[in-house]
C-alpha positions in Angstrom: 105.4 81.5 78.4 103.3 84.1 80.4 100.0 85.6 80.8 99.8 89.2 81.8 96.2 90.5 82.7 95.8 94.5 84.3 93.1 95.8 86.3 91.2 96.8 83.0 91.0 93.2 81.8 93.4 93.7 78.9 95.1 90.6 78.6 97.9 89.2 76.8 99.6 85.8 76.0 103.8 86.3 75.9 105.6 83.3 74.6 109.8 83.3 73.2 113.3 81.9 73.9 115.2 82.2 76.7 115.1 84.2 79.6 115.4 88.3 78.6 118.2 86.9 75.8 120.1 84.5 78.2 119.7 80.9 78.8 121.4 79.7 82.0 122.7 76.4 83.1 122.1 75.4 86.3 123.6 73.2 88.8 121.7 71.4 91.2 120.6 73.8 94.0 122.0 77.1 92.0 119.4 79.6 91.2 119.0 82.4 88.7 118.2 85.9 88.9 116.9 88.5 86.3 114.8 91.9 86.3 112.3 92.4 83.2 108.6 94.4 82.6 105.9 94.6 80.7 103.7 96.9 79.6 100.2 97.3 80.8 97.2 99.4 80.9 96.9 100.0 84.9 98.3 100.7 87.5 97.7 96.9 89.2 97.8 93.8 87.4 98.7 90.6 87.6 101.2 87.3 85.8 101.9 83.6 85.8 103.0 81.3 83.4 105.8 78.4 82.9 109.2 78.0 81.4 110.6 74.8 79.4 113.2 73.8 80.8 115.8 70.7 79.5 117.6 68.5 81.8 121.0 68.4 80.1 122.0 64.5 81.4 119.2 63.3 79.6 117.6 66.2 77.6 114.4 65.4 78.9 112.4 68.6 78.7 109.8 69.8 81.4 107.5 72.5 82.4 108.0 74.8 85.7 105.0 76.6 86.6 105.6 80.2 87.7 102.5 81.2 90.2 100.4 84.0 89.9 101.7 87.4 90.9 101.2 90.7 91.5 101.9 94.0 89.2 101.6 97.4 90.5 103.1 101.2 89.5 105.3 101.9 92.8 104.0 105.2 93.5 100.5 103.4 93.8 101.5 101.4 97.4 102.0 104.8 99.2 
């Protein structure tokens, strides 16, 4: 679940399943890496949200909150 706001103040509420089309299982202390976008109106912006994740011993489900950060077009940081 994420919130995407740009520079212009367009914002937008993304929700789904999975993470870009997978959904990894993790072991204690093993960590998962992906690359994804988004689309937005500037060239800065910004994104946080959560995902739902399920412990599989119990299948307890429980939120972890992604922090806030930073978007920006590359050739912008030059």
């Amino acid at each position: 679940h994420w919130y995407i706001v740009d520079a212009k103040g367009y914002d937008k509420e993304v929700e789904g399943e999975g993470v870009v089309g997978e959904f990894p299982i993790l072991k204690p202390g093993e960590s998962f890496t992906y690359s994804s976008w988004c689309l937005i109106t500037s060239v800065y912006g910004k994104m946080w949200g959560t995902y739902t994740m399920e412990r599989k011993s119990d299948g307890a489900l429980f939120e972890v909150l992604i922090p806030e950060f930073q978007l920006s077009f590359p050739p912008q940081l030059n």
